[in-house]
Structures are given as C-alpha cells and as structure tokens.
C-alpha positions as CSV (number, residue, x, y, z in Angstrom):
1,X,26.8,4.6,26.6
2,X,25.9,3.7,23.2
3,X,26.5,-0.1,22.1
4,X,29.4,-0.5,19.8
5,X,29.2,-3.0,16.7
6,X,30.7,-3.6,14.1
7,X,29.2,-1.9,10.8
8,X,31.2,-3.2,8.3
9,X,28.8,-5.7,7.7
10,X,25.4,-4.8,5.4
11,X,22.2,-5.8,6.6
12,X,19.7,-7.0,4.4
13,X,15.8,-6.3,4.6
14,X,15.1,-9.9,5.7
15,X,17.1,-9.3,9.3
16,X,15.4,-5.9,9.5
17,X,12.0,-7.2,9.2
18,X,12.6,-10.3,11.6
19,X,14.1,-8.2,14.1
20,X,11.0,-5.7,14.3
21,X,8.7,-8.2,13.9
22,X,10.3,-9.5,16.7
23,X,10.1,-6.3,18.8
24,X,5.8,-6.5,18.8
25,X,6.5,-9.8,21.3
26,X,6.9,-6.8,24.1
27,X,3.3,-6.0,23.7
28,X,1.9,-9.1,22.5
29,X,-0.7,-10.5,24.7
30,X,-0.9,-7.2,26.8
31,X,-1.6,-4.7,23.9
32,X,-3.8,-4.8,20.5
33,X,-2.0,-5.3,17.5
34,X,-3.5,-2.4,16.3
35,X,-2.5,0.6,19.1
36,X,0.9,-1.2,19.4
37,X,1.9,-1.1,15.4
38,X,1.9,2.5,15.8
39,X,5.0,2.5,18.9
40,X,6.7,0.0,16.4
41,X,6.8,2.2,13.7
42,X,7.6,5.5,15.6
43,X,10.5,3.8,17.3
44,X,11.6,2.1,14.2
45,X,11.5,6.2,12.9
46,X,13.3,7.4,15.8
47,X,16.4,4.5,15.5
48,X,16.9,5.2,11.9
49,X,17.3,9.1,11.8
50,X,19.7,8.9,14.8
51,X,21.8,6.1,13.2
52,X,21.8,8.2,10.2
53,X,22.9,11.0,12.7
54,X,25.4,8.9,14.4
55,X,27.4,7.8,11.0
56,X,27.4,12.0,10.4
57,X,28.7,12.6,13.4
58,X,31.5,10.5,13.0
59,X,31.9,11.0,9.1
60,X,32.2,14.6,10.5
61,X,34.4,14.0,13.4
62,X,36.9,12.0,11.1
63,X,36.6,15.0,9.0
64,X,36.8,18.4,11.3
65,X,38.7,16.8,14.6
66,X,37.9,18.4,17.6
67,X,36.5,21.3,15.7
68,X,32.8,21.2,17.6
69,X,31.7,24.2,16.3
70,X,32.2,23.4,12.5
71,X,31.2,19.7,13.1
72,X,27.7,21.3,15.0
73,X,27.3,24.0,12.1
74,X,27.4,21.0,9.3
75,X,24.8,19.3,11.6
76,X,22.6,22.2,11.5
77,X,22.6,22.0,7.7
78,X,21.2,18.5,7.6
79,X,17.7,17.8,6.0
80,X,16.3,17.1,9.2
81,X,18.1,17.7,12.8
82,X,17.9,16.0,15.9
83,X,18.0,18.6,19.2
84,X,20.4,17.2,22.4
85,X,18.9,14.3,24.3
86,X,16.7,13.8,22.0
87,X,18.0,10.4,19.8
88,X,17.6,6.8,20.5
89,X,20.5,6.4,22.6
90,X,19.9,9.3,24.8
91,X,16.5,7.4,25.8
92,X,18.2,4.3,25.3
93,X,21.0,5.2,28.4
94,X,18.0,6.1,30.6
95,X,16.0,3.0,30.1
96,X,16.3,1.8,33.3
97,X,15.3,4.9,35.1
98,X,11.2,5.8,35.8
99,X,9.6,8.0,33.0
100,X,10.1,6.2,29.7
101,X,6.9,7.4,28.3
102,X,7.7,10.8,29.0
103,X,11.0,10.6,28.2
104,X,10.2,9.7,24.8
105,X,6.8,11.8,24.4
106,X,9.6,14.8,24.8
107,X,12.0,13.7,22.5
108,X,9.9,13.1,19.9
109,X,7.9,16.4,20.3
110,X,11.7,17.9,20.4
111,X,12.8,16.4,16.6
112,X,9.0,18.1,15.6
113,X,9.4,21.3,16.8
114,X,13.4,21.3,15.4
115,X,12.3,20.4,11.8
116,X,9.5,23.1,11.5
117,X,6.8,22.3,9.2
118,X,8.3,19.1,7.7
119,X,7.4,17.4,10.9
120,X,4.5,19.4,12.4
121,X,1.9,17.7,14.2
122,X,3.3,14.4,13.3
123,X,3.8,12.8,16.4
124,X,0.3,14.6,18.0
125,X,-1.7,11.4,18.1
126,X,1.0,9.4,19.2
127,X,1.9,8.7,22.8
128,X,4.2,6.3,24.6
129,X,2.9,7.7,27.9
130,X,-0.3,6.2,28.2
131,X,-1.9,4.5,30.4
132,X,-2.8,1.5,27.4
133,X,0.3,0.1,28.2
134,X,-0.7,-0.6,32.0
135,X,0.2,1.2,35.3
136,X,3.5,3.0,35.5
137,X,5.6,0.0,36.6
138,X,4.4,-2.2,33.7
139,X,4.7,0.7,30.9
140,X,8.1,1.5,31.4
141,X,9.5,-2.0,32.0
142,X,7.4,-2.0,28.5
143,X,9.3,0.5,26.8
144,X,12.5,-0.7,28.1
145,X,12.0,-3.6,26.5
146,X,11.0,-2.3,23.2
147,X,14.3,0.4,23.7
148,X,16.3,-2.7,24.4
149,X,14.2,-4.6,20.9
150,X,15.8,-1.9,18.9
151,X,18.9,-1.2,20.4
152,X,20.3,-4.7,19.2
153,X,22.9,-4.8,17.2
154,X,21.2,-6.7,13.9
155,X,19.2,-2.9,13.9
156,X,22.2,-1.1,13.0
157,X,20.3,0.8,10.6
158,X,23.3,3.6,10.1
159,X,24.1,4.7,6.0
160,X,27.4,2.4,5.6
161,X,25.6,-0.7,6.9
162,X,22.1,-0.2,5.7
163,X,23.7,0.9,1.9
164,X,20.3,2.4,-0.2
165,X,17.7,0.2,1.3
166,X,14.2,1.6,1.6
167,X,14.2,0.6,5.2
168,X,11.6,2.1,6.9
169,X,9.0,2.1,3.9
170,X,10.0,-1.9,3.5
171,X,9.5,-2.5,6.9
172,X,6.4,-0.8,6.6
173,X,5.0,-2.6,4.5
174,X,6.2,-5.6,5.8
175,X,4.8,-4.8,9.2
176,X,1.5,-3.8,7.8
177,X,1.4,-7.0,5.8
178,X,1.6,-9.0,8.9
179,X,-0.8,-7.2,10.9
180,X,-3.2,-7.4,8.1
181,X,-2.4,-11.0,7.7
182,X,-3.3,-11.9,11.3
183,X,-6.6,-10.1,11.5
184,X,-7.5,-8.8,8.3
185,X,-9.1,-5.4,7.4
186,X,-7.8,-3.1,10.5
187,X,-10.0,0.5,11.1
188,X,-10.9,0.1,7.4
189,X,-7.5,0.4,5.7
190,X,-6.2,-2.4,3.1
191,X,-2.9,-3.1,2.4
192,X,-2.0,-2.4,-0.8
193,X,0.9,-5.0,-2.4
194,X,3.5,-3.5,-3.0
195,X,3.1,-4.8,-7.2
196,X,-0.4,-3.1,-7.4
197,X,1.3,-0.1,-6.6
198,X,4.3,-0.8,-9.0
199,X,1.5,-1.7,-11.6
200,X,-0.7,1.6,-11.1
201,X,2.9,3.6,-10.9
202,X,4.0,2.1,-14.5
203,X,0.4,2.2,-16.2
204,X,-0.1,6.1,-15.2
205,X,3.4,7.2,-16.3
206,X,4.3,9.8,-14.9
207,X,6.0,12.7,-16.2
208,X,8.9,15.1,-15.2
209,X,6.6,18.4,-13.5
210,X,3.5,16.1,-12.5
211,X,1.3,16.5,-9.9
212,X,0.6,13.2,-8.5
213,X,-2.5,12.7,-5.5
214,X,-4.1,10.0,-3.6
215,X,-7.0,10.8,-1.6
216,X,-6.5,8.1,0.2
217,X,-3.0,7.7,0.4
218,X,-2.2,5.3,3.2
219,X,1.4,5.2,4.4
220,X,2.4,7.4,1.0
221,X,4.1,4.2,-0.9
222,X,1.5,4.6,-3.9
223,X,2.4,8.0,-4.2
224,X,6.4,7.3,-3.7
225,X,6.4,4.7,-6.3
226,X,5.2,7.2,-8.8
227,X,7.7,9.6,-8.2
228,X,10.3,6.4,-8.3
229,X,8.6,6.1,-11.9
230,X,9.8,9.9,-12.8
231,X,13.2,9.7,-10.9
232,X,14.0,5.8,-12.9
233,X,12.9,7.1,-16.6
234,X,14.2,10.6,-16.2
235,X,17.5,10.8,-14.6
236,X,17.1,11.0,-11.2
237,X,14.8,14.0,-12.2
238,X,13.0,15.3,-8.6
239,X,10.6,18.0,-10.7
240,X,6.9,16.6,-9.2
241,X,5.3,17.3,-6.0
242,X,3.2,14.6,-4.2
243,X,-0.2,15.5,-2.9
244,X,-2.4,13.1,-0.1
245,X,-4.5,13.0,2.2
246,X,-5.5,10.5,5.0
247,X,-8.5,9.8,7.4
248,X,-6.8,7.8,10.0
249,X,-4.7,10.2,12.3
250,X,-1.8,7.6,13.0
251,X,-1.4,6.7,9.5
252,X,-1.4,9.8,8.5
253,X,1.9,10.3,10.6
254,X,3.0,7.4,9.3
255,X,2.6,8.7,5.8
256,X,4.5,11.9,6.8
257,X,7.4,10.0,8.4
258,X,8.0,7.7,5.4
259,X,8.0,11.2,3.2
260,X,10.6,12.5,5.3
261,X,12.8,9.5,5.7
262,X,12.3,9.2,1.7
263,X,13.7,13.0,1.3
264,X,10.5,14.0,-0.5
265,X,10.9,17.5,0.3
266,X,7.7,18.5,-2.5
267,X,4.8,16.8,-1.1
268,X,1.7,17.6,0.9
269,X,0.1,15.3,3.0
270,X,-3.4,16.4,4.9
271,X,-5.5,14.3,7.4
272,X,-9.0,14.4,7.2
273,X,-11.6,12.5,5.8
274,X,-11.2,13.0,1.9
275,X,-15.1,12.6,1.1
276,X,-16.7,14.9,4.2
277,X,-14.0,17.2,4.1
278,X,-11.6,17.6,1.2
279,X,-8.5,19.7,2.3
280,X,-6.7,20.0,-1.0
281,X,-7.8,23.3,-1.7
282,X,-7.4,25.6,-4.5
283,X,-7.9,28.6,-2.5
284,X,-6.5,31.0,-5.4
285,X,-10.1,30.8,-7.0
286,X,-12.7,33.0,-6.9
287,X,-14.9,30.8,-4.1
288,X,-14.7,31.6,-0.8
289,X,-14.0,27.9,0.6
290,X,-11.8,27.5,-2.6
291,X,-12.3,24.8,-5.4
292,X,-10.9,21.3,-5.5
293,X,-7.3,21.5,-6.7
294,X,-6.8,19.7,-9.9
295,X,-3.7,17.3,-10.6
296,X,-1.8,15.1,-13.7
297,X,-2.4,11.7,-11.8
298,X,-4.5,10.6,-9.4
299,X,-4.6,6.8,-8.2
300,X,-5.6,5.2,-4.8
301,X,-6.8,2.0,-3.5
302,X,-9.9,3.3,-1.2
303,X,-11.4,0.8,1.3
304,X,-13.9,-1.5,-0.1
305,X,-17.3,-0.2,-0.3
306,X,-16.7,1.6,2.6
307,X,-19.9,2.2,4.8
308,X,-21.1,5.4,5.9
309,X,-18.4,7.7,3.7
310,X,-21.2,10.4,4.3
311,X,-24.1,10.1,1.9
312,X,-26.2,12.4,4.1
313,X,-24.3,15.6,2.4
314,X,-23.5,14.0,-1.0
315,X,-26.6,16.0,-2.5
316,X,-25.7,19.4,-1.3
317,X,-21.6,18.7,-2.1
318,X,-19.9,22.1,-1.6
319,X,-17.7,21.2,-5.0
320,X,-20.4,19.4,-6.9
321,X,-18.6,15.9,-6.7
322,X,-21.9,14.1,-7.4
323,X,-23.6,15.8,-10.2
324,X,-23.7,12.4,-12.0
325,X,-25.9,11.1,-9.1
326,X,-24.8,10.1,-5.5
327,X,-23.6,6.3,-4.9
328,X,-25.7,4.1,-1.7
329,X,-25.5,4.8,1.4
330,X,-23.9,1.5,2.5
331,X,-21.2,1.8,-0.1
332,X,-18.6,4.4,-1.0
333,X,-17.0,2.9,-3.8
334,X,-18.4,5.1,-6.5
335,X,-18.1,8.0,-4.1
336,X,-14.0,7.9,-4.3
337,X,-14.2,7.8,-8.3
338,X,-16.5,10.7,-8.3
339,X,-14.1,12.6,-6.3
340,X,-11.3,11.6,-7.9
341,X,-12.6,12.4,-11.4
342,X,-13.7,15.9,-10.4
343,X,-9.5,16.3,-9.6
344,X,-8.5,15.4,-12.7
345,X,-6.5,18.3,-15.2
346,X,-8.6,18.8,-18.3
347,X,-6.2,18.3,-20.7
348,X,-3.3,16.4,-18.8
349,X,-6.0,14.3,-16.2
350,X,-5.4,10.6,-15.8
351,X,-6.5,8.3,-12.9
352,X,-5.9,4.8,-11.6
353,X,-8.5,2.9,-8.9
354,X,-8.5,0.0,-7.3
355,X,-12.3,-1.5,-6.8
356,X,-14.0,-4.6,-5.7
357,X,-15.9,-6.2,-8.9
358,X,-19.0,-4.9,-8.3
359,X,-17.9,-1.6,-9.2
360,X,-18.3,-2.8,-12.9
361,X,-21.9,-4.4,-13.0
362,X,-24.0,-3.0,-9.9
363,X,-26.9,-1.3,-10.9
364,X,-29.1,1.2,-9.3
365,X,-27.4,4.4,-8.9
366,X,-23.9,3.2,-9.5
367,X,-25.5,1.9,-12.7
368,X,-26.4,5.5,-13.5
369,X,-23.1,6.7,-12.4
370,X,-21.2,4.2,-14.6
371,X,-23.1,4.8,-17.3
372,X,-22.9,8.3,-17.6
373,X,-18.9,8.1,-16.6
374,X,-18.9,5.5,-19.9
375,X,-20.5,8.4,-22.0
376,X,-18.1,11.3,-21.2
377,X,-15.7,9.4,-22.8
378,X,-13.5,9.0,-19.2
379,X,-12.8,5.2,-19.0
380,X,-9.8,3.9,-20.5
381,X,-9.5,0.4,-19.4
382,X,-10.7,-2.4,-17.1
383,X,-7.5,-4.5,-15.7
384,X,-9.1,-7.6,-13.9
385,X,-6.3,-9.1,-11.3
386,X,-6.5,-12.7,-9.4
387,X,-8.3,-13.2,-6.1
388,X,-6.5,-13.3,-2.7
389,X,-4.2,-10.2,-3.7
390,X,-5.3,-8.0,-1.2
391,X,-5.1,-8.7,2.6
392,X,-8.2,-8.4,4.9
393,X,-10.2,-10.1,1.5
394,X,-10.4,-12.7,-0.6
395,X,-12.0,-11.4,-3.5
396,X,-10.9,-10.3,-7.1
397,X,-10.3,-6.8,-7.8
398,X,-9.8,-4.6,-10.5
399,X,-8.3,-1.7,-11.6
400,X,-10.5,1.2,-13.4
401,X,-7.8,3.8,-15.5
402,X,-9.5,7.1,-16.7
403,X,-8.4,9.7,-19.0
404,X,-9.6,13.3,-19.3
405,X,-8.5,13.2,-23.0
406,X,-8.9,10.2,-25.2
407,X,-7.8,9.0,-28.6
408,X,-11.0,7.2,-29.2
409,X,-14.5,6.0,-28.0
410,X,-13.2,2.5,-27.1
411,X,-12.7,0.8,-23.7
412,X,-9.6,-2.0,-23.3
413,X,-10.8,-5.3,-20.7
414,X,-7.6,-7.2,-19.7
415,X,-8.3,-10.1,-17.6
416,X,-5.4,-11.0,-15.7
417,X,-6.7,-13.0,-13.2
418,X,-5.1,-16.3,-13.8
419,X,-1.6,-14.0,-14.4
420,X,-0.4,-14.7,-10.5
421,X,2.4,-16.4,-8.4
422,X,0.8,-18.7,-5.4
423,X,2.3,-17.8,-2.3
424,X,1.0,-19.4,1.4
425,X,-2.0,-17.5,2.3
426,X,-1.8,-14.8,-0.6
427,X,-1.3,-14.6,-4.6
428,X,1.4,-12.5,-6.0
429,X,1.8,-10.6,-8.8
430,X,5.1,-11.4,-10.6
431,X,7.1,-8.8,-12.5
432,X,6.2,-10.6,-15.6
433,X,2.9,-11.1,-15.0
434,X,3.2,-7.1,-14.6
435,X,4.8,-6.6,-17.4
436,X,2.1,-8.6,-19.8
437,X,-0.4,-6.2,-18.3
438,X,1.2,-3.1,-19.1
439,X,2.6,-4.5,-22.6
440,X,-1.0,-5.5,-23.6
441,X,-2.3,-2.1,-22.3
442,X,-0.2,-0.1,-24.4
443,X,0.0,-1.8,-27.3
444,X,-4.0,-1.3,-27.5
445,X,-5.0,-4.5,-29.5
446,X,-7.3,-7.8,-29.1
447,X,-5.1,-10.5,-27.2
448,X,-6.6,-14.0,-27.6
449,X,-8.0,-14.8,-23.8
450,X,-6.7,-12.5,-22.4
451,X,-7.3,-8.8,-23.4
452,X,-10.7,-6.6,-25.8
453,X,-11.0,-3.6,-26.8
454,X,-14.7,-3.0,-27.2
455,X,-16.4,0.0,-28.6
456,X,-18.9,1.9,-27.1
457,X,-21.7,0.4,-29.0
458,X,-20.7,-2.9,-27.5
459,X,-20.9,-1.8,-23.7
460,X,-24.7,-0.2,-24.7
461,X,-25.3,-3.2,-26.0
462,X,-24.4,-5.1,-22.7
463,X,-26.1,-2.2,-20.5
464,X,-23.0,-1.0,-19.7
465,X,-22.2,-3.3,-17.5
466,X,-18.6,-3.9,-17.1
467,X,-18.0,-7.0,-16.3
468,X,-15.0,-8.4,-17.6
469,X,-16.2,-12.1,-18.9
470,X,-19.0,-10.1,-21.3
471,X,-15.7,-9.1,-23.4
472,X,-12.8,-11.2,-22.7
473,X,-13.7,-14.7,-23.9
474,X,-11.3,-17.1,-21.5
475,X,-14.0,-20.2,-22.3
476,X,-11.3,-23.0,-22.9
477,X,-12.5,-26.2,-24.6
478,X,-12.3,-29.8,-23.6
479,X,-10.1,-32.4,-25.1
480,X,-12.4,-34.8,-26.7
481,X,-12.6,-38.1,-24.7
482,X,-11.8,-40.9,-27.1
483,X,-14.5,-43.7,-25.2
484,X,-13.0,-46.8,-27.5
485,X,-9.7,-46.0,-25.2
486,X,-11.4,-45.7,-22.2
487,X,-13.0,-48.7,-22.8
488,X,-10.2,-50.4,-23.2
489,X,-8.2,-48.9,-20.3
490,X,-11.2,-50.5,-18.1
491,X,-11.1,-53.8,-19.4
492,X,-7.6,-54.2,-18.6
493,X,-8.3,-52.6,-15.5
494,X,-11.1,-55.4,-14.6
495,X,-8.7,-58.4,-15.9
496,X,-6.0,-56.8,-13.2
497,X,-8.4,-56.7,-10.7
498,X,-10.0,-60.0,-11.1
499,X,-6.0,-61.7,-11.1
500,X,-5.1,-59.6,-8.1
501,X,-8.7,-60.8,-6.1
502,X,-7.2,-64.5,-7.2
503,X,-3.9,-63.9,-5.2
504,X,-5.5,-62.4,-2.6
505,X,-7.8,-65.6,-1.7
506,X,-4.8,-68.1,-2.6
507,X,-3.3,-66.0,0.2
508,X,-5.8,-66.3,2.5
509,X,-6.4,-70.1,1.6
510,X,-2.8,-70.4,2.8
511,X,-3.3,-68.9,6.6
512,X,-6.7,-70.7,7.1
513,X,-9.4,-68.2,6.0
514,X,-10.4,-70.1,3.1
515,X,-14.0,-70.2,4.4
C-alpha cells in the first residue's frame, strides 16, 4: 500500500537534494560513485512522474467519481503515461519479495515502450539487474533500500507539494556537482555551473523560431536554459526546437529524461561521439551520407583538451570540418570549435564555447587554426572568467563567442576573472558579476580594467595570440610608501620594546632569575 503523507506542505530544493544525496549511502562503500549515480537518477525519474501520476489520479478521481473509464481515458491523454504495475509504488509494495532488479528493469522498459519515441532506447544502458551490485541476496536487499530511500515521505515530489520547482534538473545538477566534487573529472565530462550556462544562455540571445545545439550537451541544462531565455523574453513563447548530442550512453539518457520531465516536446537528442561520428544530419541534401545540419545558436562546454577525439580521420573528414588545418593529437579543443563553426547558419550563425586558456595563445597548428578563425572575421569576443569555476579543475577558463555576421573587424576581451563570489572549495559567479559581463559585452566599449575592444591590426600585431592580459590592462599601482613614517612608526616601535624588555627583567628580578 502506498505511504500516505501529508502534502499540504511544499518542499523546497534543499530537502530534495539532502534526501537523494542521502539515498547514494545504500551503495556507498559497495558500488562506484560513478555506476551508482546513474540508479540515483533513474529512480529519482521514476518517483517523480508517478507522483505526478498519483496527484492526477486523484485530481481526476475528485473530478469524475467512480467513472474509471473517463478517469483512464484522461490518463491516456497525458504527455507521458505510465502502463499498470509499472510506477514507484507498484515496485515499492514488492520490495520485500526476490526480483527487484527485474522488477524494475520491466517497469522501466514498460513507461519506454508506452511513450513511443519520446522515450526510446532511454533506459537501454541502464540496468538495476546486474550483477555490480553483488549476488542476488545483496542486490535486492540493495534496491530495497534505495526503494525504501525514496519512498520517504520528505520525497513527496507530487505537483501541489513540489509547486514549479525544476526538480529533477536541480537535483541533477546538484548530484553531479557532488560527484564531481568528490573525485573530479568523471569519464571525461565537467560539470558545467549552472551560471556559465545562465551566462552563455543571456550572451547568445536567443530568438523566438531558433534552432539551438550543443554537440556536447551533457544532461541538456545548457540547451534548456536557452529555451528558458526565449520562453522569459517572449511570453512563454515555446517556437525553438533543441538539438544535442552526447558520447556517454548514460548521460545521454539522462539528457533525454530531463527533456521529458521539462516538457520539451521539440528537441532532438542523439548519442554518439559528436567528432568521429556526427548524427545531426541534413539528409535532405544532395550527399548521400547527408551534410552537417546548420543551426541559429550553438554553445557547449566540451571536455578539456580531450585526448584522443580522433585525429587519425581529421584529414579525410567526410564534412570538411578541418579545412583550416587539423588540431594535435593529444588535444581536442580546437577540434569542437571547428565543428561547431562548420554548424553555424550563414546569415543568422552565432556560437558560445567554453575553453581552457590555452585555447587563446597555443601555437603550432591551433596557432594556424586561430589565426585563420581571426581572419574570417568569426570571433566576437573573449570573456575571461575566475579560476576554480569548474569542477574536476582548477584552472581559469574562458568563453570564445563567434558570429557568422559581424558589424565590424574588431574583437571585445573582458576579463572577469576577479568578478566571483568565494564559496568552500569552488568560486561562483554571482548574478551581478553576470550581469557586468553581459552589460559590458553589449554595450561594445573600452571599460577601464576590465574590458578592450581591439582591432584586428592589434591581434597581428600580437601574433594573434589571444591572451587576454596583451589587451586588458588590470596592472594596479602601488601606494607610495612614505619611509619618513615608517621610520617613525619603528622608532616608537623600538622605544616600546626596549620599556617592555625593562618589565620583563624587573619581573624576573622579583622571582629570583635575576642572574
């Protein structure tokens, strides 16, 4: 029987996250943090649709009576449906019982067949029967627990508690943040904060009847915080379609599940590995494999100078992605901003990276590349943020913004690195610190310390090497020592000293040690 609370009282994100967080104790110890986030996450899917199918039901109930057949009808019409035996609480009445992995491997595969294509292949490289969680005994005591983590009341996550938190993309992130935290760069994914991702979102701007991609999109929340941007500065407008794809087969699901939690009906998500194998396709060209398809915005935060991101075919590319010249082997950073140039629209094309500093002064063939990016006229500005931003590493990054079609010849540095809040382990960007960056973007001019525009002849003149000091001048001057007071100040200093030396001994005088 399903556990009756009390939902009149609204959670807030803060008892969401601490009770998931809470959950991973089951595998703690017995599992790695990076096989068990992925059962976490799935379960935490699986509780909030049937919550959100539990509060219909009973909206429904209240409103039809004993009127199944209307009350299964409305059901039906739902955005996403939920087939008998199949929710939380069905599994969660059986916990005690032998079979839990299976139990759930079925009810999951259940909800994906039920919601057709929204859902497809989702849950394919995900299993709760496997023998990584022990022998049979010690797997489904496992899962019982984790049924029993979720089934507590404080994870209530129905509608008329949960009001319009973004719950399962906060505890995402939140989740991901943690695990990140603990042992840093996981299967080569970084964690994008959350403000980078409002930043890129606010700086690209886009527009009602965009299309919006990120090759290497993560969990989706870059992508969803752009079409927040259109929904928040056109009416609750939902006229863009959201296109991704990503490498690592559970966070791809992941990235699917937080689309369809989101209702982002108009998006497509593929998995593969962006650079070898590019699945967003124009196949309405004349090619036979079909051209790159070409979108309004494109902005990502690609792993770090990824190694091997498959240099070994960069010089016969299918879709001439490296005409400009093909980046190092042992570093794929250049390799992503080729790509992503190449999908840009020609007219309506603008594009927002994350990249580790080098990026802007490395020379060799990312010299060449950066040059010859610098001549076409494609880069817009140069946004340097603090260090310890980014979980899984230390360093500064930057942000790179291109534009198919410019105003001008000139490039804008803004050096916000000293712009951040100090958190424990990790600096944050503020909402006004956020709001200086964009501000001094669009307004376009010099900002004392903190922002240039330089012209092209300028970054010839410095090789074009982008490195932000050459342009931003943050040099701050000393205050002048005035040596007559410090000489003074030491005098008086001395004159203490030598009167407090004279205590000391008439103290010591006193209790014998005068010798």
């Amino acid at each position: 029987m399903m556990m009756k609370e009390s939902i009149q009282q609204k959670i807030n994100q803060d008892e969401i996250n601490k009770t998931v967080w809470g959950a991973c104790d089951t595998f703690r110890g017995t599992v790695d943090p990076s096989i068990y986030k992925d059962f976490v996450l799935t379960m935490l899917f699986l509780k909030y649709i049937s919550d959100v199918r539990q509060d219909k039901v009973e909206e429904l109930t209240a409103q039809f009576g004993d009127n199944q057949a209307m009350i299964d009808a409305m059901l039906a019409s739902q955005s996403f449906k939920i087939p008998k035996g199949a929710t939380f609480w069905d599994l969660y009445e059986h916990r005690f019982e032998a079979g839990n992995g299976s139990r759930i491997d079925q009810a999951l595969h259940a909800i994906e067949e039920e919601n057709g294509t929204k859902l497809k292949g989702v849950f394919q490289d995900i299993s709760f029967n496997t023998d990584k969680l022990g022998d049979e005994k010690s797997k489904n005591d496992i899962l019982r627990h984790l049924l029993e983590d979720f089934g507590k009341p404080t994870l209530n996550l129905r509608p008329s508690r949960v009001g319009s938190l973004d719950v399962i993309g906060n505890a995402y992130e939140f989740l991901i943040k943690h695990f990140a935290a603990s042992s840093g760069k996981s299967a080569g994914e970084f964690y994008t904060p959350p403000e980078v991702s409002d930043l890129l979102s606010i700086i690209l701007e886009p527009q009602v009847g965009d299309t919006i991609c990120d090759p290497a999109c993560g969990s989706g929340s870059l992508l969803m915080k752009c079409g927040k941007q259109i929904q928040k500065n056109f009416n609750g407008s939902k006229q863009y379609a959201l296109f991704g794809q990503e490498a690592i087969g559970s966070t791809w699901s992941l990235a699917k599940m937080n689309m369809f939690l989101h209702g982002e009906d108009n998006h497509r998500i593929e998995w593969g590995d962006t650079l070898r194998n590019p699945k967003l396709l124009d196949t309405s060209g004349k090619e036979a494999k079909g051209g790159l398809m070409h979108f309004d915005v494109v902005t990502a935060n690609p792993p770090f100078s990824l190694d091997k991101w498959g240099h070994e075919d960069a010089q016969s590319d299918h879709f001439g992605r490296f005409r400009r010249g093909v980046p190092p082997r042992t570093k794929g950073d250049y390799a992503f901003i080729s790509h992503m140039i190449e999908t840009l629209k020609p007219e309506s094309g603008r594009m927002g990276v994350v990249v580790p500093h080098g990026v802007l002064f490395r020379a060799s063939s990312e010299g060449k590349i950066r040059q010859q990016l610098i001549e076409e006229n494609l880069l817009d500005a140069v946004i340097g943020l603090p260090e310890k931003l980014f979980f899984g590493t230390g360093i500064p990054a930057a942000i790179l913004i291109f534009k198919k079609k410019k105003d001008s010849k000139d490039v804008m540095f803004i050096d916000a690195s000293r712009e951040f809040k100090s958190g424990k382990n990790q600096n944050i960007l503020t909402s006004d610190n956020i709001d200086k960056i964009v501000k001094t973007y669009r307004a376009g001019a010099n900002l004392d310390k903190y922002a240039y525009v330089a012209t092209l002849d300028e970054i010839r003149e410095n090789d074009y090497n982008l490195n932000i000091p050459r342009y931003v001048d943050t040099f701050e001057e000393e205050a002048e020592i005035d040596l007559m007071a410090v000489r003074t100040e030491r005098l008086a200093l001395q004159s203490e000293l030598a009167d407090l030396e004279a205590e000391m001994a008439g103290y010591l005088k006193e209790l014998g040690y005068d010798g």
